[in-house]
C-alpha positions in Angstrom: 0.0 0.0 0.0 1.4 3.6 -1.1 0.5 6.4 1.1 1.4 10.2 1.4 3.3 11.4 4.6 -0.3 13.1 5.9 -1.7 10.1 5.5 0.4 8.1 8.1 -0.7 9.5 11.5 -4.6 8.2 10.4 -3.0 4.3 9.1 -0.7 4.2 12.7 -4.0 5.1 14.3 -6.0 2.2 12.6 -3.9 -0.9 12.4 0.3 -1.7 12.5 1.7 -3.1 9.2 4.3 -5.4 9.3 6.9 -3.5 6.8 7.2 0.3 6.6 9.3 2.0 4.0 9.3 5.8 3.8 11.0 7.2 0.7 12.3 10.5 -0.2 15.0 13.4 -0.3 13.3 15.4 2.8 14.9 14.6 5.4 13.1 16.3 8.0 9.6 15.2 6.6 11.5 11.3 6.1 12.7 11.9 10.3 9.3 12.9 11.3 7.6 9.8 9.4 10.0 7.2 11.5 9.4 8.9 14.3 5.7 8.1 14.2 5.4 4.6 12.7 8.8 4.2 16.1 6.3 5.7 18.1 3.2 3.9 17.2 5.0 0.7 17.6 6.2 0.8 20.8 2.6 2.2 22.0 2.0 -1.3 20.4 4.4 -2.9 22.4 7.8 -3.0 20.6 9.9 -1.9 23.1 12.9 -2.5 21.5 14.8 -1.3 18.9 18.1 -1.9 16.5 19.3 0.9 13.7 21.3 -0.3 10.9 23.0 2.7 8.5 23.3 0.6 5.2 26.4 1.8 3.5 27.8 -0.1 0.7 30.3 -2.6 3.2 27.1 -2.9 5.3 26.6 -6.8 6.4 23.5 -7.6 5.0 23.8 -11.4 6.6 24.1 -10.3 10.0 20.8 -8.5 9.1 19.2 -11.8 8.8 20.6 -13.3 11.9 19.6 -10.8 14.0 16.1 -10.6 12.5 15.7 -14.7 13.2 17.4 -14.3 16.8 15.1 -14.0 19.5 14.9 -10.6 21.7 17.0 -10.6 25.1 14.6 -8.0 26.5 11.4 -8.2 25.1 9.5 -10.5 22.0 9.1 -7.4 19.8 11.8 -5.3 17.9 11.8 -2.9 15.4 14.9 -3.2 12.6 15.1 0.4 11.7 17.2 0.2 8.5 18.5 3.3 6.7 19.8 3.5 3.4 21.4 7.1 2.6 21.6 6.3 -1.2 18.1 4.3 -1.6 20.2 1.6 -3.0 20.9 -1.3 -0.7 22.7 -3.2 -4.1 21.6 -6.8 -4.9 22.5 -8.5 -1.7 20.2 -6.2 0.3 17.4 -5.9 -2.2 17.6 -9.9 -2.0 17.5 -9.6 1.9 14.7 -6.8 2.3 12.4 -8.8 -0.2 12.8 -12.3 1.9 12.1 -10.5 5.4 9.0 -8.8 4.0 7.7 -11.6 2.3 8.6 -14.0 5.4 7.5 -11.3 8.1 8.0 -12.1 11.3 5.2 -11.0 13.8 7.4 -9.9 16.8 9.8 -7.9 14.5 8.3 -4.6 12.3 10.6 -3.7 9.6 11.6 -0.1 9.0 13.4 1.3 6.2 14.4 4.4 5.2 15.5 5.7 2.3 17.3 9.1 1.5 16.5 9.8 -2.0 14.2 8.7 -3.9 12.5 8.3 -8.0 9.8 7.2 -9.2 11.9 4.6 -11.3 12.5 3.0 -7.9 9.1 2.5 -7.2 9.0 -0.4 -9.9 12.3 -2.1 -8.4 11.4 -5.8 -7.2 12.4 -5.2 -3.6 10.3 -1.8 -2.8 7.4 -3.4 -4.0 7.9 -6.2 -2.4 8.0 -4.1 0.8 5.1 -2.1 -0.1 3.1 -5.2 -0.9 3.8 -6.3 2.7 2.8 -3.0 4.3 3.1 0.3 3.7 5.0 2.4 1.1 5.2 6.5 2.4 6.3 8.3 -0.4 8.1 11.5 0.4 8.3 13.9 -2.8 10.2 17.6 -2.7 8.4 20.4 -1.6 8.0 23.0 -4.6 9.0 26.2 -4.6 5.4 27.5 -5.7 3.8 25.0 -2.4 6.6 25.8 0.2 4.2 29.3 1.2 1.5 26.6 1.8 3.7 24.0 3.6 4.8 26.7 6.4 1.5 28.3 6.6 0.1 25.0 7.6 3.2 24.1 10.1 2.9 27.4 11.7 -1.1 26.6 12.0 -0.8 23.2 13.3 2.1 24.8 16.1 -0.5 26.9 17.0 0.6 30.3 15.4 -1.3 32.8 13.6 1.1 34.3 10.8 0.1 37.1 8.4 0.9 36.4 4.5 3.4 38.4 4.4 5.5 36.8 7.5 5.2 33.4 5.0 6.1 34.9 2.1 9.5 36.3 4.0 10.5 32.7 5.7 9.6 30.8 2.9 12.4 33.1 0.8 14.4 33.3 3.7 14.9 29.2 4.0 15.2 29.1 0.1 13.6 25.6 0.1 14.9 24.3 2.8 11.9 22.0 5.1 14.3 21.6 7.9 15.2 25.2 8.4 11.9 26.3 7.6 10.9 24.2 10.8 13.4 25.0 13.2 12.3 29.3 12.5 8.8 28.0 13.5 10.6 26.1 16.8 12.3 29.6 17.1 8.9 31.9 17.1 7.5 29.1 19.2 9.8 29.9 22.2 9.8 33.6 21.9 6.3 33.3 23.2 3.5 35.8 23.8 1.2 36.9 20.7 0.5 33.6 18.2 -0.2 36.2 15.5 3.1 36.5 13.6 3.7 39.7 11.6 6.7 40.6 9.0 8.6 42.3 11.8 
């Protein structure tokens, strides 16, 4: 199943898929997405929690082994696996496709990729994943929708900015989600008046 990042709070809400992999070149909005499906799966019970960084000497075997091995500390894990490129090469693609086809009950599979086409969308292994669970496709903010982006950001952290005051940040962070969000973080601890003008 292939869903947008707004989508995700409502699908943690109603169930727990088995495989998550969340897809893009954001990587605030790619951070914030682990975060919740992490979060939703230890409200569910899986308490603990391994994190691979796949880089091209990365050990895809000992993947396996540690998938299959039971927990010391409790019978749910999460194998957060994060692949900077997207491309885990044949050995992981052959890995990842086995452990979401043979998904193991007490262990929730979590990848991350860092960038992201639609070309990779049709590799074997992501839709093997995404036929297992759930697919969270993370696509670029556009210039012309980043206005939008931090109106609604600044809206859900409770502040009241004038059009102008989003017009200025969003040409301020030239593009840049992550900077964008840590202004908003800034406005939020200067307290007082939500209502945020130009000045």
């Amino acid at each position: 199943m292939s869903i947008r990042p707004e989508q995700l709070p409502g699908a943690l809400a109603s169930s727990l898929a088995p495989v998550y992999l969340i897809a893009g070149s954001e990587p605030l909005l790619v951070q914030e997405c682990r975060d919740q499906v992490i979060q939703a799966a230890q409200a569910r019970g899986f308490t603990e929690r391994s994190v691979h960084e796949a880089s091209a000497r990365f050990d895809w075997n000992q993947l396996s082994e540690e998938s299959a091995a039971p927990s010391l500390f409790s019978s749910q894990k999460i194998l957060d696996i994060r692949l900077p490129t997207g491309k885990p090469g044949k050995e992981g693609a052959k890995t990842l496709g086995e452990m979401a086809s043979e998904a193991d009950p007490d262990v929730l599979l979590l990848v991350s990729c860092g960038d992201w086409s639609g070309a990779m969308r049709k590799l074997k292994w992501t839709g093997t994943l995404a036929a297992a669970g759930v697919l969270v496709e993370i696509w670029p903010v556009k210039p012309n929708e980043l206005p939008g982006w931090i109106r609604n950001r600044m809206a859900a952290a409770g502040l009241d900015p004038e059009p102008e005051a989003v017009s200025l940040l969003a040409e301020l962070v030239e593009g840049n989600l992550l900077a964008a969000q840590q202004e908003i973080q800034k406005l939020l601890l200067v307290g007082g008046d939500p209502h945020v003008t130009v000045d």
